[in-house]
C-alpha positions as semicolon CSV with decimal commas, in nm:
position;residue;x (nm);y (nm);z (nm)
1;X;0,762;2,714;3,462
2;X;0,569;2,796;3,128
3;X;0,302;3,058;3,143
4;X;-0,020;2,960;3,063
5;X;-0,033;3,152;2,750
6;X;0,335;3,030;2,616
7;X;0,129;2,629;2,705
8;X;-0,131;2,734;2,467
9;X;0,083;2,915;2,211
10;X;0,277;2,561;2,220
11;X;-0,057;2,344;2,209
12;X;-0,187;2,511;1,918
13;X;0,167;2,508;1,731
14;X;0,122;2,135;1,802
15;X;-0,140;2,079;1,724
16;X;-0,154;2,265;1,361
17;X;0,144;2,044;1,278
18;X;-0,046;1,675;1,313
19;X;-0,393;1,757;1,205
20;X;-0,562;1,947;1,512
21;X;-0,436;1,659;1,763
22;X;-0,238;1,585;2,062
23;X;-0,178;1,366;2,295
24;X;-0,218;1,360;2,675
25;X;0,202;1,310;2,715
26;X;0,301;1,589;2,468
27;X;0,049;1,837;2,695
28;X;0,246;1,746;2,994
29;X;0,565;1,788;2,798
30;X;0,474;2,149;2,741
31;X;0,359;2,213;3,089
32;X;0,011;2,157;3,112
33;X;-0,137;1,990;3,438
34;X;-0,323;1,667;3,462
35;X;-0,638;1,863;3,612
36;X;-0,605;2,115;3,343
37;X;-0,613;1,866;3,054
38;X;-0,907;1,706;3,276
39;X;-1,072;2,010;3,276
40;X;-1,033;2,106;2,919
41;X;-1,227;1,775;2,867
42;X;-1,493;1,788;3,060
43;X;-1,569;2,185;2,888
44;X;-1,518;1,968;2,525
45;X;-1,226;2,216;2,438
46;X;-1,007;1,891;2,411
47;X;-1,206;1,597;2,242
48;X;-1,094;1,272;2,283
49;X;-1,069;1,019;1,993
50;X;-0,836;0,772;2,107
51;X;-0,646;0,641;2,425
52;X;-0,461;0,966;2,541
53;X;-0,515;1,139;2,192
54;X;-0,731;1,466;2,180
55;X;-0,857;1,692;1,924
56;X;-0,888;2,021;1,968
57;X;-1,245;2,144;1,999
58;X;-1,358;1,844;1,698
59;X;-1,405;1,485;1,661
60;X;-1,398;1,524;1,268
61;X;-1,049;1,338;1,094
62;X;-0,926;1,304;0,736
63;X;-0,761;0,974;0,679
64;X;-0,407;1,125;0,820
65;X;-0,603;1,254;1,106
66;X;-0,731;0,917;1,186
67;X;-0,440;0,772;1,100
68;X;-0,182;0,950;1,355
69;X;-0,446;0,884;1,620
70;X;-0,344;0,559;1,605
71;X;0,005;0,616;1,584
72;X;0,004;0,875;1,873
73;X;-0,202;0,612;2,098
74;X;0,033;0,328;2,047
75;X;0,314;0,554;2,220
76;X;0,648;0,758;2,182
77;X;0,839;0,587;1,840
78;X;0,538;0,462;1,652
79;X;0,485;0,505;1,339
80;X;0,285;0,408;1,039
81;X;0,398;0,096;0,836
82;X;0,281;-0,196;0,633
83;X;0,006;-0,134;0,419
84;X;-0,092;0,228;0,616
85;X;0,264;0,363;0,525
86;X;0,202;0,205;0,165
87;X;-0,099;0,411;0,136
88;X;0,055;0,744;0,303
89;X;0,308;0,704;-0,002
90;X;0,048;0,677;-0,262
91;X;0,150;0,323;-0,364
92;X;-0,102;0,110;-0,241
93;X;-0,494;0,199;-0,186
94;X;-0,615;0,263;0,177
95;X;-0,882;0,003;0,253
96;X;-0,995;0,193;0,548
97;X;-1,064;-0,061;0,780
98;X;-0,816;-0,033;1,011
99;X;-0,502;0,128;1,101
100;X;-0,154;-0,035;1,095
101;X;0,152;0,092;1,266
102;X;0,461;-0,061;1,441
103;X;0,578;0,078;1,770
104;X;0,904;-0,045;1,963
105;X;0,858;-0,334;2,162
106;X;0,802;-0,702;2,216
107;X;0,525;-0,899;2,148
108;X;0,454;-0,945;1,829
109;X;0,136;-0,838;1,633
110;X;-0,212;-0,760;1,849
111;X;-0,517;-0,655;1,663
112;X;-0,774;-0,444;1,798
113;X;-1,075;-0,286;1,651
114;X;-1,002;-0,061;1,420
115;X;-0,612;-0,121;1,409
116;X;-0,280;-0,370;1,401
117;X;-0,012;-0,264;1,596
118;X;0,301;-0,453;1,534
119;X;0,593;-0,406;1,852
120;X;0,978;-0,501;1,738
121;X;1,308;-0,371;1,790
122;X;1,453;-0,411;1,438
123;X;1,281;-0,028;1,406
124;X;1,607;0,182;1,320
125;X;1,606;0,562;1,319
126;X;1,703;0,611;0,909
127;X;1,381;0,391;0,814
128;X;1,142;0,656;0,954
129;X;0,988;0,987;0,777
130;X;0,775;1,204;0,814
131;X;0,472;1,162;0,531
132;X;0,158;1,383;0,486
133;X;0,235;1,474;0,871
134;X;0,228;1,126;0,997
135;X;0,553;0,935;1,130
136;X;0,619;0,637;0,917
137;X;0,801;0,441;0,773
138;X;1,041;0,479;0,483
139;X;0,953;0,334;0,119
140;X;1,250;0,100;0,139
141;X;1,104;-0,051;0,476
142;X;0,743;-0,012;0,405
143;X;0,821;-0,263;0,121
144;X;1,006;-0,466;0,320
145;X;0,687;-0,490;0,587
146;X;0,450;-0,518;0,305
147;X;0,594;-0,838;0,148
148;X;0,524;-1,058;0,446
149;X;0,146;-0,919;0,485
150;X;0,012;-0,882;0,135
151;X;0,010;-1,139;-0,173
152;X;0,307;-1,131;-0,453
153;X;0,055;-0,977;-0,702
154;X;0,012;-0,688;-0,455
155;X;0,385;-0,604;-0,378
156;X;0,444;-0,618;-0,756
157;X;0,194;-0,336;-0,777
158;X;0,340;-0,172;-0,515
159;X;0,693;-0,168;-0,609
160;X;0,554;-0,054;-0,992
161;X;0,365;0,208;-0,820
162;X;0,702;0,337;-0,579
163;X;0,923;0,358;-0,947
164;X;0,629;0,571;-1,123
165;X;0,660;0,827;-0,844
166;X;1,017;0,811;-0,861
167;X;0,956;0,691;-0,491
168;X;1,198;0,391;-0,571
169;X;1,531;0,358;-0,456
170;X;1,742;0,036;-0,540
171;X;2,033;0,083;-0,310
172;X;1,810;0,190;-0,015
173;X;1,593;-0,129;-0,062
174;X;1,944;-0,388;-0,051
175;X;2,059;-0,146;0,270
176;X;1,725;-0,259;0,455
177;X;1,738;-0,577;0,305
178;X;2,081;-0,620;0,451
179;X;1,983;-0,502;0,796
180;X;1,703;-0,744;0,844
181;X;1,836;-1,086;0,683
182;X;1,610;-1,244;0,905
183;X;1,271;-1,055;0,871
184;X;0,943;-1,186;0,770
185;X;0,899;-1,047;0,350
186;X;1,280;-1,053;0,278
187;X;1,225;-1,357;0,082
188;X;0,913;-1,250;-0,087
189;X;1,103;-0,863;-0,189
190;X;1,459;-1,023;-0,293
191;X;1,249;-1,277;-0,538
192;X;1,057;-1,000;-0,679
193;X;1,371;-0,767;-0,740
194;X;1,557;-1,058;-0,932
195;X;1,306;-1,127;-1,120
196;X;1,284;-0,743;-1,242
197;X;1,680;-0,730;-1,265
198;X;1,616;-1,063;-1,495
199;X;1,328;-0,910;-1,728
200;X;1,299;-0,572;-1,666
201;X;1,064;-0,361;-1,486
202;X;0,666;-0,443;-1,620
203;X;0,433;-0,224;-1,575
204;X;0,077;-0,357;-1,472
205;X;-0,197;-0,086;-1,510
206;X;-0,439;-0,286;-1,244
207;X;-0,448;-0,572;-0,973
208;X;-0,588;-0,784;-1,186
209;X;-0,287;-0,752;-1,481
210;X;-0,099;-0,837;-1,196
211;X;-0,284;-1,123;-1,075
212;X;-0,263;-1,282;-1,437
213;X;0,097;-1,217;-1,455
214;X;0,162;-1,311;-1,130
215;X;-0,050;-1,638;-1,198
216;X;0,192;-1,701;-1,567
217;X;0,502;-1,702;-1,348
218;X;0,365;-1,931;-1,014
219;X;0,271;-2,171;-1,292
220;X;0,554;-2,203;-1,496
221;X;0,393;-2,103;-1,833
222;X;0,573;-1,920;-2,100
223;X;0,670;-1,519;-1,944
224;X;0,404;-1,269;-2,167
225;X;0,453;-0,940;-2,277
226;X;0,247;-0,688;-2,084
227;X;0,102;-0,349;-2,225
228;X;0,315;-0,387;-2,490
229;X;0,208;-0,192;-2,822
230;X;0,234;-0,345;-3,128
231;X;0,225;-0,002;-3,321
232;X;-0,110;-0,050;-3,375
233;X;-0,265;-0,141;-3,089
234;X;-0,176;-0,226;-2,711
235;X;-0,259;-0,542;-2,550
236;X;-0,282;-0,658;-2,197
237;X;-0,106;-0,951;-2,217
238;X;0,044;-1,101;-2,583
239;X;0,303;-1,430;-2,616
240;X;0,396;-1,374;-2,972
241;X;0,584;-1,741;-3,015
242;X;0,220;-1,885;-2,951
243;X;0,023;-1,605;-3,096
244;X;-0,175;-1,550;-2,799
245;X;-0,336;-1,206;-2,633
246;X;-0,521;-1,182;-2,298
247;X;-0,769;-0,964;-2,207
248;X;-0,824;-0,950;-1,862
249;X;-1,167;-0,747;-1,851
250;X;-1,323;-0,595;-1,516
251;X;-1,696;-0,472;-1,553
252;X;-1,601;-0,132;-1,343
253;X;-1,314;-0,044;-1,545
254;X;-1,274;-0,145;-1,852
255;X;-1,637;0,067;-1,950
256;X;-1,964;-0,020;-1,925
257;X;-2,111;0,176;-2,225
258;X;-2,217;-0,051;-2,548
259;X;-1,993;0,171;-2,710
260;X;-1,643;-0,015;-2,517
261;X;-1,842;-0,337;-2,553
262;X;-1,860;-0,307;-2,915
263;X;-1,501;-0,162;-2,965
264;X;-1,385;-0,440;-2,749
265;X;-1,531;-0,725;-3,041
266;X;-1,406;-0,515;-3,322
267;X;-1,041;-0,505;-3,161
268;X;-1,067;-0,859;-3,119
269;X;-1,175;-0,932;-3,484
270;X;-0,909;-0,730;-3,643
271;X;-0,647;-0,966;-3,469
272;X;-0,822;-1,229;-3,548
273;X;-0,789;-1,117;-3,905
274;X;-0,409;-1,089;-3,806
275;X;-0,346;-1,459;-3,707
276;X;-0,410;-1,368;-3,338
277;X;-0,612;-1,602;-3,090
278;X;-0,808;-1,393;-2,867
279;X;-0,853;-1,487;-2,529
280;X;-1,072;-1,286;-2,195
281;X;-1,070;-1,335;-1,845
282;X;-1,327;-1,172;-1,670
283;X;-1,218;-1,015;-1,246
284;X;-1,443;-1,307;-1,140
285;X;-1,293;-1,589;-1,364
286;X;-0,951;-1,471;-1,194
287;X;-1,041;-1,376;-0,838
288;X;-1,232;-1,685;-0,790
289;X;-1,029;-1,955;-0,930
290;X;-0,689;-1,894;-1,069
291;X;-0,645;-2,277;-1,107
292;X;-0,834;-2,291;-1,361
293;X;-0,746;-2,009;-1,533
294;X;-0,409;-2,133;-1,515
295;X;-0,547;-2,470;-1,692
296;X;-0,726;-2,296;-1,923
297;X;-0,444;-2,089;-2,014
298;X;-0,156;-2,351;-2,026
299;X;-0,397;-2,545;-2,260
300;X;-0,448;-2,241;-2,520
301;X;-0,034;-2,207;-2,478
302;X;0,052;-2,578;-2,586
């Protein structure tokens, strides 16, 4: 049997390794007593944030923090995946409002305040990591999980996002694509990656590039280039065969000084001068009705 002060030697060890907390299961493992956890409660020297997850002497997380509550409360094997594990790996943004991990298991997805735990078997021990000191899931499978939950606009970004960081690994991505022929987002990932293999990787610089782009392709119009500089100047989107450019403008960033406004008209102009049409979608045009921006836009193509 443990000493007492080996047990707290071990707690704090623990606990310094996954952001000040542990959980009720992993103080038994080390040899602490049910009464003795119990009693640490009750004088607040263990503070409990989740089911079976304490922190030690705080209630104060960071986002991992809150994050591997979550993953420590759904049990032994969970781990951080889908958009959470997307956000751990810098290649989505954390929304904040809840928590998603995958734990083994049956049953399917069950939200609950706060979180969305999703139980399966398919799990296998080479497509976990460990990632800012949370278990999650690889890139390769976080991709995979994120194609069946977010739009095509969004994994785009994603997978963009993955090759900048030099996070992106092609063979890794067909290996888990191989191991789950059947699994919800394989469709959704193996469309994407042909259609990269068929024109290159393009780099959107926002959701909204990749909104418009993803709206050109769902619609059959003519492929654009995107960010592609001319030697003078770069342009969101440009279809040089039609002598077309798209701006798609967002109030919050693209500027909101009268200096951007007016460099904005002059840009425009000076293509003008050039033979260029000029053409801008605004975030709201786009988020609120890409039908018709498709319309419009197949019209100014014809």
């Amino acid at each position: 049997m443990r000493g007492l002060g080996a047990i707290e030697i071990g707690i704090h060890e623990l606990a310094a390794r996954q952001h000040g907390l542990v959980a009720r299961r992993q103080l038994t493992r080390l040899g602490l007593g049910q009464d003795a956890i119990d009693h640490r409660l009750a004088a607040g020297r263990l503070v409990r944030v989740e089911r079976g997850v304490y922190a030690l002497g705080h209630r104060e997380l960071r986002r991992e923090g809150r994050m591997l509550a979550v993953v420590l409360a759904a049990g032994d094997g969970a781990v951080a995946s889908h958009r959470s594990a997307a956000a751990l790996w810098g290649i989505r943004p954390w929304s904040g409002t809840f928590v998603e991990v995958t734990a083994p298991g049956r049953g399917g997805v069950k939200q609950r305040p706060g979180r969305l735990v999703h139980r399966s078997t398919e799990l296998a021990g080479d497509e976990r990591l460990t990632q800012r000191g949370v278990p999650t899931t690889t890139v390769a499978r976080t991709l995979l999980d994120l194609a069946a939950v977010v739009p095509a606009h969004h994994l785009r970004r994603a997978v963009e996002r993955s090759e900048l960081a030099e996070l992106f690994d092609l063979r890794e991505v067909r290996r888990v694509l191989d191991a789950h022929p059947a699994r919800p987002g394989r469709r959704a990932l193996t469309a994407l990656l042909a259609d990269m293999l068929a024109h290159g990787e393009t780099v959107t610089r926002s959701d909204l590039e990749a909104i418009m782009l993803q709206l050109s392709l769902d619609h059959g119009l003519p492929r654009p280039q995107v960010n592609r500089h001319d030697g003078v100047r770069e342009s969101d989107f440009r279809w040089p065969d039609q002598r077309l450019v798209v701006e798609v403008d967002s109030w919050t960033f693209h500027g909101r000084t009268r200096r951007a406004f007016d460099r904005d008209r002059a840009r425009d102009r000076a293509l003008l001068t050039e033979g260029w049409r000029v053409a801008r979608f605004t975030d709201r045009q786009l988020l609120a009705d890409r039908a018709a921006v498709a319309r419009e836009l197949a019209a100014l193509l014809a």
